[in-house]
C-alpha positions as CSV (number, residue, x, y, z in Angstrom):
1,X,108.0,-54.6,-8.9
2,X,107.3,-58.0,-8.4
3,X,103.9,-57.8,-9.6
4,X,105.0,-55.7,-13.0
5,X,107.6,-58.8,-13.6
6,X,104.6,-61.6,-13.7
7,X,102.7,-59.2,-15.5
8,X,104.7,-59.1,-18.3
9,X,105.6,-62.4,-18.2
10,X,101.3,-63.3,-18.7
11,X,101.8,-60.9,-21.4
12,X,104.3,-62.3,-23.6
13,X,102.4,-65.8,-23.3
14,X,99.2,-63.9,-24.9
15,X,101.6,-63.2,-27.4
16,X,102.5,-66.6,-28.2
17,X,98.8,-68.0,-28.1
18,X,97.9,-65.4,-31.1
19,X,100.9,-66.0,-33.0
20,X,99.9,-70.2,-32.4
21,X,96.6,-69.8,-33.1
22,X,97.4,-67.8,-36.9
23,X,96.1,-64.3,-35.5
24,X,97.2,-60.8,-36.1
25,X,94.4,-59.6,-33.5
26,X,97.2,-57.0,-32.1
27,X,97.9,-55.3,-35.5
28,X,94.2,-55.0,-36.3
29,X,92.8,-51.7,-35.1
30,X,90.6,-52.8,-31.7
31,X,86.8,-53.0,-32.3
32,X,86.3,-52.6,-28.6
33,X,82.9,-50.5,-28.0
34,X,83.1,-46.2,-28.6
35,X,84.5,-44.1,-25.7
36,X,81.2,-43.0,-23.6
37,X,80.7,-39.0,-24.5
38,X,81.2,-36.9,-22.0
39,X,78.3,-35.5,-19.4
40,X,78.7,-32.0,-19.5
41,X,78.1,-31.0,-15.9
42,X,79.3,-27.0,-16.4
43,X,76.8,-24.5,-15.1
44,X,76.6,-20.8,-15.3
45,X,73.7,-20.7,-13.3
46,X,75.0,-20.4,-8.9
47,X,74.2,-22.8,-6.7
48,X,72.5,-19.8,-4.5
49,X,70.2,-19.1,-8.0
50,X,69.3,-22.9,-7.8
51,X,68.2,-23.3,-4.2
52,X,65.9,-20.0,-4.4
53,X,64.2,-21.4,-7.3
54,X,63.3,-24.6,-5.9
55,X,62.1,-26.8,-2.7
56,X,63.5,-29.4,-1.2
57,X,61.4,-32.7,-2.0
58,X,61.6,-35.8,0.1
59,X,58.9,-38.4,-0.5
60,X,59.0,-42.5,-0.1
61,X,56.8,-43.7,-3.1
62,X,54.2,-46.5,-2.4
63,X,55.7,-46.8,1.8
64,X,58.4,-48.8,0.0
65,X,61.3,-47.5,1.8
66,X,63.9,-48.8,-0.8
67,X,62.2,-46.5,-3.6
68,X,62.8,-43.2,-0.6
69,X,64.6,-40.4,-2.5
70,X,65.2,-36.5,-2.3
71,X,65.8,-33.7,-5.0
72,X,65.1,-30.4,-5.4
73,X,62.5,-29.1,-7.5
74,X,61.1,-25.9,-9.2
75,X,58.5,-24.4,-7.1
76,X,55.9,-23.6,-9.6
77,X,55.9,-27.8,-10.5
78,X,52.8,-29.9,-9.4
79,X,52.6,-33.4,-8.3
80,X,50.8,-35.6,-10.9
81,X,48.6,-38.0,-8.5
82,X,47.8,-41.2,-9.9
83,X,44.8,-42.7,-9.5
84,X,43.3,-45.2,-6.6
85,X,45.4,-48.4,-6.7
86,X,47.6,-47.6,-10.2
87,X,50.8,-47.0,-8.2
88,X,50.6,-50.6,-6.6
89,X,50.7,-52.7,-9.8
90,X,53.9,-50.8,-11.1
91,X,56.4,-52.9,-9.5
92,X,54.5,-56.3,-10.1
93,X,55.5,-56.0,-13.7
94,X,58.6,-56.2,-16.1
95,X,58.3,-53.0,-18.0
96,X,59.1,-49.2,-16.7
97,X,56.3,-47.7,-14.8
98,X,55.9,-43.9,-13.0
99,X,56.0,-44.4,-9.5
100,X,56.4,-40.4,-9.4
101,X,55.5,-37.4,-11.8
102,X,55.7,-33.6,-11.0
103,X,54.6,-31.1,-14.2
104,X,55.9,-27.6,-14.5
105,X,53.4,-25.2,-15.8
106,X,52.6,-25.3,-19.7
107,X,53.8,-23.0,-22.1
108,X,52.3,-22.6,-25.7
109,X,51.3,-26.2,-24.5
110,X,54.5,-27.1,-23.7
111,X,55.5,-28.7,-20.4
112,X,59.0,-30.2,-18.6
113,X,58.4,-32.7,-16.1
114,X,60.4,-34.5,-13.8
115,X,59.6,-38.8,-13.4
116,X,60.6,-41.7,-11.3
117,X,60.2,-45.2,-12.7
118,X,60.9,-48.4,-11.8
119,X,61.7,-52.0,-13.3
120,X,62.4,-55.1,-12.2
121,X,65.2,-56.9,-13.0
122,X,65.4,-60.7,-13.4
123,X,69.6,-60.4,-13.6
124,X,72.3,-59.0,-12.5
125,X,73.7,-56.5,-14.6
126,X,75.7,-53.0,-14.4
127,X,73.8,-49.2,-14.3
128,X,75.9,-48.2,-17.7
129,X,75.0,-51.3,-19.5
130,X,71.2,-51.4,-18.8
131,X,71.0,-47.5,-19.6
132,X,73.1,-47.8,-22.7
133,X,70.3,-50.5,-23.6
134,X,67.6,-48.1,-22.7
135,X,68.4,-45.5,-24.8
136,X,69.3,-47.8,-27.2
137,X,66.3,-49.8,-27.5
138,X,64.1,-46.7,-27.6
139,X,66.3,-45.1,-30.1
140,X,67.0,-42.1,-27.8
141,X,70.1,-40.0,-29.2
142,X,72.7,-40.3,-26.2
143,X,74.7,-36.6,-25.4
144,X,77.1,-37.7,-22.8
145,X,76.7,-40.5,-19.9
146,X,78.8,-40.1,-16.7
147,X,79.5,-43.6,-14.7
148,X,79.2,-43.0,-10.7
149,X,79.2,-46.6,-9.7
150,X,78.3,-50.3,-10.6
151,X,74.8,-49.4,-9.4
152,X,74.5,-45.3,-10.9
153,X,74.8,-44.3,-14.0
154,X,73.4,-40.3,-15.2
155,X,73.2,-39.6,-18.9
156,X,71.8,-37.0,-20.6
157,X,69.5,-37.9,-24.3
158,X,67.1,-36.8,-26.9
159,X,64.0,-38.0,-27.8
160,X,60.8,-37.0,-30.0
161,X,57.3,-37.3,-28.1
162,X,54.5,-38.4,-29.4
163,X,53.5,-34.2,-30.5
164,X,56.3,-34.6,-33.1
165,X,58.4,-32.2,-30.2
166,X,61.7,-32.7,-29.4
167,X,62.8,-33.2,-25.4
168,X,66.3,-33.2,-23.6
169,X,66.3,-35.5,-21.2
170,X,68.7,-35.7,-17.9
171,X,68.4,-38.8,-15.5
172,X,69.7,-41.1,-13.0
173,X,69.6,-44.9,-13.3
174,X,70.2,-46.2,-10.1
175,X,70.4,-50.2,-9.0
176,X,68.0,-50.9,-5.9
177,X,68.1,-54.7,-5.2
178,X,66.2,-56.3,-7.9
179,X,65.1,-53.3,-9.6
180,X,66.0,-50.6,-11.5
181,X,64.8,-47.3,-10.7
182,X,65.2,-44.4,-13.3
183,X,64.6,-40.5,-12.6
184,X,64.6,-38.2,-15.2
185,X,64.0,-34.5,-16.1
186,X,62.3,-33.7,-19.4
187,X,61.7,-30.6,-21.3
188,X,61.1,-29.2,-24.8
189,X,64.5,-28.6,-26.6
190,X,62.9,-24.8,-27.7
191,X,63.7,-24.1,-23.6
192,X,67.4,-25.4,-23.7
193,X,68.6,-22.0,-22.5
194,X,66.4,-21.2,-20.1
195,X,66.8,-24.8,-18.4
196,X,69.7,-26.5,-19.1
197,X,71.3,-24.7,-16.5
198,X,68.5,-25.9,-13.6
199,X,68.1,-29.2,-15.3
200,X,72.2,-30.0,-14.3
201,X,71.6,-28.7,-10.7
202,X,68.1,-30.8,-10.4
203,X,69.5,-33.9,-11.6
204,X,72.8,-33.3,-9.8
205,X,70.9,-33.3,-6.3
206,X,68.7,-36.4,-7.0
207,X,69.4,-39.0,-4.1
208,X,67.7,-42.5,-3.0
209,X,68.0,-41.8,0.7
210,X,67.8,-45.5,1.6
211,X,69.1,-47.7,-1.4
212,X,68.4,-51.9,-0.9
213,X,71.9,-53.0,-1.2
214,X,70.8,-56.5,-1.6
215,X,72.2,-58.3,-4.6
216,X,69.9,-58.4,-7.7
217,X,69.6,-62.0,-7.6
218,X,71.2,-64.6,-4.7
219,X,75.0,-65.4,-5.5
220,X,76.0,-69.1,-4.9
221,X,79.7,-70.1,-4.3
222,X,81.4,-73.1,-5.6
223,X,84.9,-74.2,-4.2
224,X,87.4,-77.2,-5.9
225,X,87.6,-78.6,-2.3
226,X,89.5,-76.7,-0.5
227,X,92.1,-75.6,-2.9
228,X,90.1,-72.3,-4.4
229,X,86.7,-70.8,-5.2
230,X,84.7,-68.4,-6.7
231,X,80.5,-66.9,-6.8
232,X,78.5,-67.1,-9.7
233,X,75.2,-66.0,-10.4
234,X,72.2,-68.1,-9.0
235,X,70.5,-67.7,-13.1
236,X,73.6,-69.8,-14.2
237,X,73.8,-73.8,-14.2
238,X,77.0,-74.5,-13.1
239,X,78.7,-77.8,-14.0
240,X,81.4,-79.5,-12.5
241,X,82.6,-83.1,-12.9
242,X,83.6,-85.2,-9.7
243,X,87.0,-83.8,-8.4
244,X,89.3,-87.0,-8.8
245,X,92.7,-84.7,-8.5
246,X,93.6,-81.2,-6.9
247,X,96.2,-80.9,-9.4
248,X,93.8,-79.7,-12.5
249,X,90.3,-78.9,-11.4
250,X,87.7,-77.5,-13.9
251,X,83.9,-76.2,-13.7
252,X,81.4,-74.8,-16.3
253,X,78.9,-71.7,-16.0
254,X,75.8,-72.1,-18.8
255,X,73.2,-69.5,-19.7
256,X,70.9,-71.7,-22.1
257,X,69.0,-69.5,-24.6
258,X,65.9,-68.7,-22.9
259,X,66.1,-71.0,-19.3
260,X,66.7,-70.6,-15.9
261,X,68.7,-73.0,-13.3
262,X,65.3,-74.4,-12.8
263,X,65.1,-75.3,-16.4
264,X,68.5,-76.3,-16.4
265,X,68.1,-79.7,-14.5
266,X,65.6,-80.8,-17.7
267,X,67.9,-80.7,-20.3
268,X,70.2,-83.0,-21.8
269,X,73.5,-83.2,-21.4
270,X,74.7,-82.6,-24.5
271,X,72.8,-78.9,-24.9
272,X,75.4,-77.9,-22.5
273,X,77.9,-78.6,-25.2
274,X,75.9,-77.4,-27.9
275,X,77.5,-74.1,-29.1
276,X,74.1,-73.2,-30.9
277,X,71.9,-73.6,-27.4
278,X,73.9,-71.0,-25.5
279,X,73.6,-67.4,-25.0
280,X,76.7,-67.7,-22.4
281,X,79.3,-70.5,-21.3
282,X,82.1,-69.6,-18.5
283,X,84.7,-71.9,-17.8
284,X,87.2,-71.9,-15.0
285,X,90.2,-73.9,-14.9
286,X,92.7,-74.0,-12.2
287,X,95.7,-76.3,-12.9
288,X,98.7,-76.6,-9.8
289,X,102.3,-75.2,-11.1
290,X,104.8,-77.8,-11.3
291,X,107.7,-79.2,-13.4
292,X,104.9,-80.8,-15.8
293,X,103.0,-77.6,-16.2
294,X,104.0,-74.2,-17.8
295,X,101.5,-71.5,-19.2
296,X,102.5,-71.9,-23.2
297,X,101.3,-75.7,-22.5
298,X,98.1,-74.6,-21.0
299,X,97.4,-72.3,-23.2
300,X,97.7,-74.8,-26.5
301,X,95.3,-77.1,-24.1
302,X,92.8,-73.7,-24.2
303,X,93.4,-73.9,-28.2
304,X,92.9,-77.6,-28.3
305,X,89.2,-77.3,-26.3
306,X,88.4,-74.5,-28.5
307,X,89.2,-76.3,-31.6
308,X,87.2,-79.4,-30.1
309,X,84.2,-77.3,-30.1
310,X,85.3,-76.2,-33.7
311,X,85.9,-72.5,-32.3
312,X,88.9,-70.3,-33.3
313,X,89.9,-67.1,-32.1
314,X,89.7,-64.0,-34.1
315,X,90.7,-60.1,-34.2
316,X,91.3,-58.4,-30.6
317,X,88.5,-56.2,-29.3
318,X,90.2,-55.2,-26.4
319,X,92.3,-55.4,-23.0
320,X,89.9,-55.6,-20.4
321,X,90.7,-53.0,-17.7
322,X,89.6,-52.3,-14.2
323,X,88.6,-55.6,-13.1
324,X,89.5,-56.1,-9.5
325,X,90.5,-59.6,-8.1
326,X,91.6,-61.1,-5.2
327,X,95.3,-60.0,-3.6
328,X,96.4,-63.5,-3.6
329,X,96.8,-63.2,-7.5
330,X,99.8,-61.6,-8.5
331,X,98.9,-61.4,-11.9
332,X,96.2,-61.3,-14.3
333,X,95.6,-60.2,-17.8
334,X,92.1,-60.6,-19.5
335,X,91.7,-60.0,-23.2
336,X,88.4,-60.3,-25.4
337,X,88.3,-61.3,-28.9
338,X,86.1,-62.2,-31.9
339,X,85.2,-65.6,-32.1
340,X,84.6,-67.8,-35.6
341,X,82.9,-71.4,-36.2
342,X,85.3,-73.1,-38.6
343,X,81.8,-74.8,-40.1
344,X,81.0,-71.3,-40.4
345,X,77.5,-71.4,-39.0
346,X,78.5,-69.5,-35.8
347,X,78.5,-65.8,-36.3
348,X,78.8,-62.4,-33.7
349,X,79.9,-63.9,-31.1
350,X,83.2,-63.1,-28.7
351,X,85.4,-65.4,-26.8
352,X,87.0,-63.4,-23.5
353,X,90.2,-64.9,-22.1
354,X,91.5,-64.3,-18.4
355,X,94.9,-65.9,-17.8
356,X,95.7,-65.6,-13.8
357,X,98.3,-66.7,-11.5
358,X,98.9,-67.0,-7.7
359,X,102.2,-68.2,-6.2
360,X,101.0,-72.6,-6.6
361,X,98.2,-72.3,-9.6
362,X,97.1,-71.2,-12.4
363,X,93.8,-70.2,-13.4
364,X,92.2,-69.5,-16.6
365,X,88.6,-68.0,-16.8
366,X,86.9,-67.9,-20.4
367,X,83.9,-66.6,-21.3
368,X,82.0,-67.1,-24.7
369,X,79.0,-64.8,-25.3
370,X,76.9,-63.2,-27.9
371,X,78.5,-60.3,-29.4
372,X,77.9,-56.8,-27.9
373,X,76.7,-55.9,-31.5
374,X,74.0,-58.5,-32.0
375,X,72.4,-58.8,-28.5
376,X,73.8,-55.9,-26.1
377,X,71.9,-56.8,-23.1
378,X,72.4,-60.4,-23.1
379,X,76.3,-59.9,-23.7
380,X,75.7,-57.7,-20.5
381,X,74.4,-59.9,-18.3
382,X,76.7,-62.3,-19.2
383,X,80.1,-60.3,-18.8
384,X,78.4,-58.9,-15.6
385,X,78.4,-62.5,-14.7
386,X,82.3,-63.0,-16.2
387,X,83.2,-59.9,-13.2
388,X,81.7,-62.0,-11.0
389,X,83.6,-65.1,-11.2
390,X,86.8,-63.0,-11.3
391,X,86.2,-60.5,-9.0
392,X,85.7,-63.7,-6.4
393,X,88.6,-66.2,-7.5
394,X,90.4,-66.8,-4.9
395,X,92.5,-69.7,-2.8
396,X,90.3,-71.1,0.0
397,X,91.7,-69.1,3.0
398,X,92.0,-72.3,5.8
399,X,91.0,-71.3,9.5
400,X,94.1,-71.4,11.2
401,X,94.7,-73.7,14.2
């Protein structure tokens, strides 16, 4: 009950920052990305049907133990072998190579086949949102995606091969450390009914049997002393000024267009300012309730730096759901919006809002970031990073006498 009571509370104060800032972003219809379609996992076909039509496979591609999986496959299929040395270069580079192929036989020169690829990732970022960039980028015609986890994500897509033919595709994208590895059934759409059925118990019963739970890339942890804390993504330059007071404490996340945090330490100071430099900013502020603090001050303060950096907010593109956080917080309340440059120079880019509280602070987490319109991937990485800081806040927990 308590909890419901703060949380309503946080909610009538994002109610006063749009009506301060000139908005009507709750009247406007929400611009929030489409509903996912629906997988369609129904089956006519029994499960009995399925298992005498196939054979268990169980293979660990190029002895790397983290690439181990199992799946059933049609008998009749054959294992495509690559050639001397072609399978150990795959994972060296930045593009999606087959690490396994099996062919079905061919029929008027047609052939399914089922693939395993793999690609290194550089970032952390969700399953959904590196598939959904996939298919994307490749132009693919999505049917229906299904989210399992985080790290899985299965989807089911059209594409045209290089013979002019049409293929259904089902598959798996699966997060394994720093790679992503991506299975997939393929077959002509002129065998849709005598395969759709097997296709959804194949895909259904594809496992990595020893998945590298590792992070994609090493988190690092920054604390205000010993007040409260949070992890971060070691690809982000965090910046923090000297702590002179526990009672307002702030710190700064960058992603520079095109640098790392080793690049970070060449550049100037002010292209961590520069609005026009960044492909991401995060900042955390965490500010100590008293009688000289109250969340409609704070808030005009969050106006105030955003007019500084001649920012304003714009329409509502949603309430962000289904973040977890820390159980110290008793409430929190995240909202992302369109962002405009009063010069006008600044264009497609959003401005995410997180307003939490614990019994003694308040915290406020912003993100600004490319729009999920212009650069999808990037805006993934960098609310990917956003979950990360929030998912972490939380008061330094003191070892106890």
């Amino acid at each position: 009950m308590l909890k419901r009571i703060h949380l309503r509370i946080i909610t009538a104060f994002f109610f006063f920052f749009l009506f301060f800032t000139n908005i009507n972003a709750y009247a406007a219809a929400s611009k929030a990305s489409p509903a996912l379609p629906r997988l369609d996992k129904s089956v006519a076909m029994s499960q009995q049907k399925y298992i005498e039509l196939t054979r268990p496979v169980e293979e660990t591609p190029l002895r790397n133990t983290a690439l181990a999986y199992k799946i059933r496959l049609p008998k009749n299929w054959k294992k495509l072998e690559s050639a001397t040395g072609e399978e150990e270069n795959v994972l060296s580079k930045r593009i999606l190579g087959n690490i396994v192929e099996y062919l079905g036989p061919p029929v008027l020169d047609l052939r399914s086949s089922f693939r395993i690829r793999a690609n290194d990732l550089s970032y952390d970022i969700d399953a959904k949102d590196w598939f959904l960039s996939y298919i994307n980028t490749n132009s693919y015609t999505l049917s229906g995606m299904s989210v399992i986890s985080n790290k899985r994500a299965e989807a089911q897509y059209v594409t045209i091969g290089d013979n002019g033919v049409q293929y259904s595709v089902r598959a798996v994208a699966q997060i394994s450390g720093p790679r992503v590895i991506l299975a997939e059934y393929i077959f002509p759409l002129d065998f849709w009914d005598q395969e759709k059925d097997l296709m959804k118990w194949v895909m259904s019963g594809f496992m990595l049997t020893n998945p590298d739970n590792s992070p994609v890339e090493p988190i690092r942890n920054y604390s205000f002393v010993d007040v409260a804390q949070f992890n971060y993504p070691s690809t982000w330059i965090l910046r923090a000024n000297p702590i002179t007071s526990i009672q307002r404490m702030a710190a700064s996340l960058i992603n520079l267009k095109g640098s790392d945090t080793s690049q970070g330490t060449m550049r100037k100071n002010s292209d961590f300012e520069n609005i026009y430099l960044l492909d991401g900013r995060i900042d955390i502020f965490t500010v100590a309730k008293s009688s000289d603090t109250n969340l409609p001050k704070e808030l005009a303060l969050l106006k105030e730096g955003m007019l500084q950096r001649r920012l304003v907010l714009g329409d509502l593109i949603e309430s962000v759901e289904a973040l977890s956080h820390h159980e110290a917080i008793k409430s929190a309340r995240i909202e992302a919006y369109k962002v405009n440059n009063i010069d006008n120079k600044l264009a497609g880019y959003e401005q995410w809002v997180g307003i939490f509280e614990t019994p003694g602070r308040y915290y406020f987490v912003t993100l600004l970031t490319v729009g999920r319109q212009d650069d999808f991937l990037i805006w993934a990485r960098n609310v990917k990073a956003y979950k990360t800081v929030v998912e972490s806040l939380s008061p330094v927990i003191k070892p106890q006498n």
